[in-house]
PAZAPA-4460 file (N, C-alpha, C; in steps of 0.05 Angstrom, whole numbers, plus 32768, in hexadecimal, padded with zeros to 4 digits):
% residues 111
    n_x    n_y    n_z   ca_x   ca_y   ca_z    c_x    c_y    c_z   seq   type   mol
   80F8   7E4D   81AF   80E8   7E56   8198   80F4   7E4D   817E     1      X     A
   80E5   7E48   8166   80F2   7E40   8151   80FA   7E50   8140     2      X     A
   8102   7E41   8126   8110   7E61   811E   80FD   7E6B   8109     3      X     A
   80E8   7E60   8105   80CC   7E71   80F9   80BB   7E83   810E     4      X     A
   80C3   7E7E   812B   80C0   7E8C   813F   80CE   7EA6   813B     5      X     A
   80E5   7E9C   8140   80FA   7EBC   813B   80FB   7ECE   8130     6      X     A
   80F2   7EBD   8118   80EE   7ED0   80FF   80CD   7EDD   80FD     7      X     A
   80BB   7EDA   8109   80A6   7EE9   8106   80B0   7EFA   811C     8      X     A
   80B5   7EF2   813E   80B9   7F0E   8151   80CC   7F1E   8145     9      X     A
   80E5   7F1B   8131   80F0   7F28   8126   80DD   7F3E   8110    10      X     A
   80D2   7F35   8104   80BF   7F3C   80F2   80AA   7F53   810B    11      X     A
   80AA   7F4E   811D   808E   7F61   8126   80A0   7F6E   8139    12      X     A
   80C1   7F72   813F   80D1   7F8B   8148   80D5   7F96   8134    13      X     A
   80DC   7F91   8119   80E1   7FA2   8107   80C6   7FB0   8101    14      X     A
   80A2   7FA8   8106   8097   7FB9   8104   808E   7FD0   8117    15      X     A
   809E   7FBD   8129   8099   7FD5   8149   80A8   7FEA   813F    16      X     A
   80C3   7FE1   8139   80DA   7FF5   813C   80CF   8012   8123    17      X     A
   80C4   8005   8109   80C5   801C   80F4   80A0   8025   80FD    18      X     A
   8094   8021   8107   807B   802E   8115   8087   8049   812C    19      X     A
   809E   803C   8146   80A3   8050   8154   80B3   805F   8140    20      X     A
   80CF   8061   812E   80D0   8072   8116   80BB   8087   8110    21      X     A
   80A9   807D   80FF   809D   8085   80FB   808A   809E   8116    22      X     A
   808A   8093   8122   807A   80B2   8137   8095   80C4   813B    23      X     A
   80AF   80B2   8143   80BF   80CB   8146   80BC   80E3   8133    24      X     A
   80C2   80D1   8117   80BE   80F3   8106   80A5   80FC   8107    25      X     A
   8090   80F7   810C   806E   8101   8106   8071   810E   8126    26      X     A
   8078   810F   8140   807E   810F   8154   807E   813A   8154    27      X     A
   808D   8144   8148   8096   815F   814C   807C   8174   813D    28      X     A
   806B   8166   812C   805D   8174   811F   803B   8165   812D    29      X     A
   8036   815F   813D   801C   815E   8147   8015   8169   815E    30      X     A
   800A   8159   816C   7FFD   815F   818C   8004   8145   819B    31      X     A
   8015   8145   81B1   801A   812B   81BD   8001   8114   81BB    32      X     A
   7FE6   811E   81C3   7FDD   8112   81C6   7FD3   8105   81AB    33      X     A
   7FDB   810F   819B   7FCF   8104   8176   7FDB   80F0   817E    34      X     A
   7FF9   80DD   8189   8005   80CB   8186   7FFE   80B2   8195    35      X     A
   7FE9   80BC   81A4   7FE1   80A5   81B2   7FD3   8089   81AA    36      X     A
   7FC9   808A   8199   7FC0   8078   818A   7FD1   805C   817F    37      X     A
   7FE6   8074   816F   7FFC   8069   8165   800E   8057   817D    38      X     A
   800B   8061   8192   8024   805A   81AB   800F   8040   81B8    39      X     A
   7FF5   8043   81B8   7FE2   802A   81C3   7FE7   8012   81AD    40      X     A
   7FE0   8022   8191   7FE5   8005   8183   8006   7FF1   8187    41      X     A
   8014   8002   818D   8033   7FF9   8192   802B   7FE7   81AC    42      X     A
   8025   7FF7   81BE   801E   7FE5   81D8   8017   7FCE   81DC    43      X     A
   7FFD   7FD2   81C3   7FED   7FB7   81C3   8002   7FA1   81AB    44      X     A
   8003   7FA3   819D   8019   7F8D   818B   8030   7F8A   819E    45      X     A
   8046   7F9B   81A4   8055   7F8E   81BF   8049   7F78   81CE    46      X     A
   8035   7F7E   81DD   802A   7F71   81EB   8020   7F56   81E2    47      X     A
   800A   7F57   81CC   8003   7F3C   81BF   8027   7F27   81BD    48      X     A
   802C   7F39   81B4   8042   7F27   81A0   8061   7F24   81C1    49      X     A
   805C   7F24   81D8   8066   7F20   81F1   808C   7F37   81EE    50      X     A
   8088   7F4A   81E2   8099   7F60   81E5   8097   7F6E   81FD    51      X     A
   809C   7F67   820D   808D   7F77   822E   80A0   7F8B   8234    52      X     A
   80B9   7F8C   8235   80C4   7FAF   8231   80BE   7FBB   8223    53      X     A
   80B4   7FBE   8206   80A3   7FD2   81F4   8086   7FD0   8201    54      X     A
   807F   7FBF   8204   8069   7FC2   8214   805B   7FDB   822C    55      X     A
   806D   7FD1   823B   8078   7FE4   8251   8081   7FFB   824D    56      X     A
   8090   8001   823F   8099   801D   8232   8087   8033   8226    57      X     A
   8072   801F   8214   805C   802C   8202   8047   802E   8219    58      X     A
   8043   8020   822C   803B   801F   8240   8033   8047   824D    59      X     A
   8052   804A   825B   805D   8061   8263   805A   8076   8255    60      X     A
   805B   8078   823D   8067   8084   822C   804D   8092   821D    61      X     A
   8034   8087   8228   8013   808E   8228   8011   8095   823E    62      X     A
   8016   808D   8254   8017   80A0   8277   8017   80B6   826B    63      X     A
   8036   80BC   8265   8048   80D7   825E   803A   80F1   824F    64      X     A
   8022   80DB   8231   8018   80EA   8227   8000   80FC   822F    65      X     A
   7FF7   80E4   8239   7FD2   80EE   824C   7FDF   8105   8261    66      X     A
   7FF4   8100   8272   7FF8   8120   828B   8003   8139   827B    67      X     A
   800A   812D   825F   8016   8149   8257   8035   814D   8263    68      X     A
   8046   8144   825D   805D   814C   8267   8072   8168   8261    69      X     A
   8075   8174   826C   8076   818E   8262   809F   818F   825A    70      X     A
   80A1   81AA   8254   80BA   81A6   8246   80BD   81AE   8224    71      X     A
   80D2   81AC   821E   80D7   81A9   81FF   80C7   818B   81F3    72      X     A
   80AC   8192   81EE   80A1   8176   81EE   80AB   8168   81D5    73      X     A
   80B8   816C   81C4   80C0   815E   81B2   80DC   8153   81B2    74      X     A
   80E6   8159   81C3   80FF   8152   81D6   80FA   813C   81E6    75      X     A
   80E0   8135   81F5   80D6   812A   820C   80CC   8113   81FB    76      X     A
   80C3   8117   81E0   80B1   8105   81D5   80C2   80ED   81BE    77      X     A
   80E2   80F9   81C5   80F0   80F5   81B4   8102   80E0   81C5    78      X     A
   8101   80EC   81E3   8113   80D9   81F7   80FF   80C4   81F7    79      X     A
   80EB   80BE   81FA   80D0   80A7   8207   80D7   8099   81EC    80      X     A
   80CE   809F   81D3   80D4   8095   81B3   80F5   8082   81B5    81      X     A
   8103   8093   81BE   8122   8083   81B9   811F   8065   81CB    82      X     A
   810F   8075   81EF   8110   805A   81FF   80FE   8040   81F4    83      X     A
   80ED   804B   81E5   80DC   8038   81DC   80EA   8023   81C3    84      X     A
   80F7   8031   81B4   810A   8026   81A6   811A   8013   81AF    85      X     A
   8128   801A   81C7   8147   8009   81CF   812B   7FEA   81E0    86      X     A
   810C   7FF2   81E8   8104   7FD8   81F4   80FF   7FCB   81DF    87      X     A
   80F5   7FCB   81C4   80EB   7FC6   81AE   8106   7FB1   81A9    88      X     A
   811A   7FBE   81A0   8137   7FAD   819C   813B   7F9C   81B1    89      X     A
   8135   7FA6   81D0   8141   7F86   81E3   813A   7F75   81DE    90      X     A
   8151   7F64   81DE   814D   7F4A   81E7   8142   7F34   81F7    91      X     A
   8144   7F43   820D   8141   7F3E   8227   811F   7F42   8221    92      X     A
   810E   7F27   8232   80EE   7F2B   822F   80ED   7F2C   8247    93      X     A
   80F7   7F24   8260   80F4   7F19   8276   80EE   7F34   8292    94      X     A
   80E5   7F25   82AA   80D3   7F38   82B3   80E7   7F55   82BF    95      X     A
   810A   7F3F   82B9   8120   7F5B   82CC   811E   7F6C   82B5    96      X     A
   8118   7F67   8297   811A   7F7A   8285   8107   7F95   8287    97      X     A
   80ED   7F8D   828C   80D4   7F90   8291   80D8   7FA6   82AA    98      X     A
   80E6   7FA4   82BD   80EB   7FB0   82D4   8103   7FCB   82D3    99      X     A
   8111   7FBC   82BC   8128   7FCE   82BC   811E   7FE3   82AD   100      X     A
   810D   7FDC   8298   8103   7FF4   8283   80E9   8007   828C   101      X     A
   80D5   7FF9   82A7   80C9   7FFA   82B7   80D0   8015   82CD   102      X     A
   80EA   8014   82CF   80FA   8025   82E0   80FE   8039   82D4   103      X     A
   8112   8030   82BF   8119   804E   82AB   8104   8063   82A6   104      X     A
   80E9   8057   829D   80CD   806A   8298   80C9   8071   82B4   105      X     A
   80C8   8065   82CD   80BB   8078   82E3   80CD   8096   82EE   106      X     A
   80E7   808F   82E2   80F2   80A5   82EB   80FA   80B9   82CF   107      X     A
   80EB   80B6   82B8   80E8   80C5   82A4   80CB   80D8   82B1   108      X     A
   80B7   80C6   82B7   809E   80D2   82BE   80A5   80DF   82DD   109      X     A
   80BA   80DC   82EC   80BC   80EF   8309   80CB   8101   82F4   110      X     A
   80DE   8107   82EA   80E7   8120   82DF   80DD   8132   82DA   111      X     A
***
């Protein structure tokens, strides 16, 4: 990739990253499901823009919202937010990434 390449997928993690920010704090004062919107549009720009562990994450992380996961939900909403964060930052695009972060969320959603 070139380095006008770099610098735009750089440019569209830093908007992933201050979007998922952003719900963390809005995160404690709504209804899980208010955030869904917000967590699709993440999904979908990951996705366009070939981020496939945020992808995947934002992915899950709308599962999580639609069954209602029960618990300290702002605790729960706060762990899915962080994991979505650390895919957002990888580096790693590739499909072991994809699998590894793939993994992490199925055994957040068996908990």
């Amino acid at each position: 990739m070139d380095t006008q390449g770099n610098t735009d997928w750089d440019m569209v993690k830093a908007e992933l990253a201050a979007r998922v920010a952003a719900l963390d704090v809005r995160a404690p004062y709504v209804e899980a499901r208010e955030l869904a919107p917000d967590i699709d549009a993440i999904r979908h720009l990951a996705h366009i823009n070939q981020l496939n562990p945020a992808a995947t994450v934002a992915h899950f992380l709308n599962t999580a919202l639609a069954r209602g996961e029960r618990g300290d939900r702002t605790a729960l909403v706060h762990g899915w937010l962080s994991m979505l964060t650390e895919a957002v930052a990888s580096e790693r695009q590739d499909a072991a990434a994809c699998d590894a972060f793939a993994a992490a969320c199925s055994v957040r959603l068996a908990s």
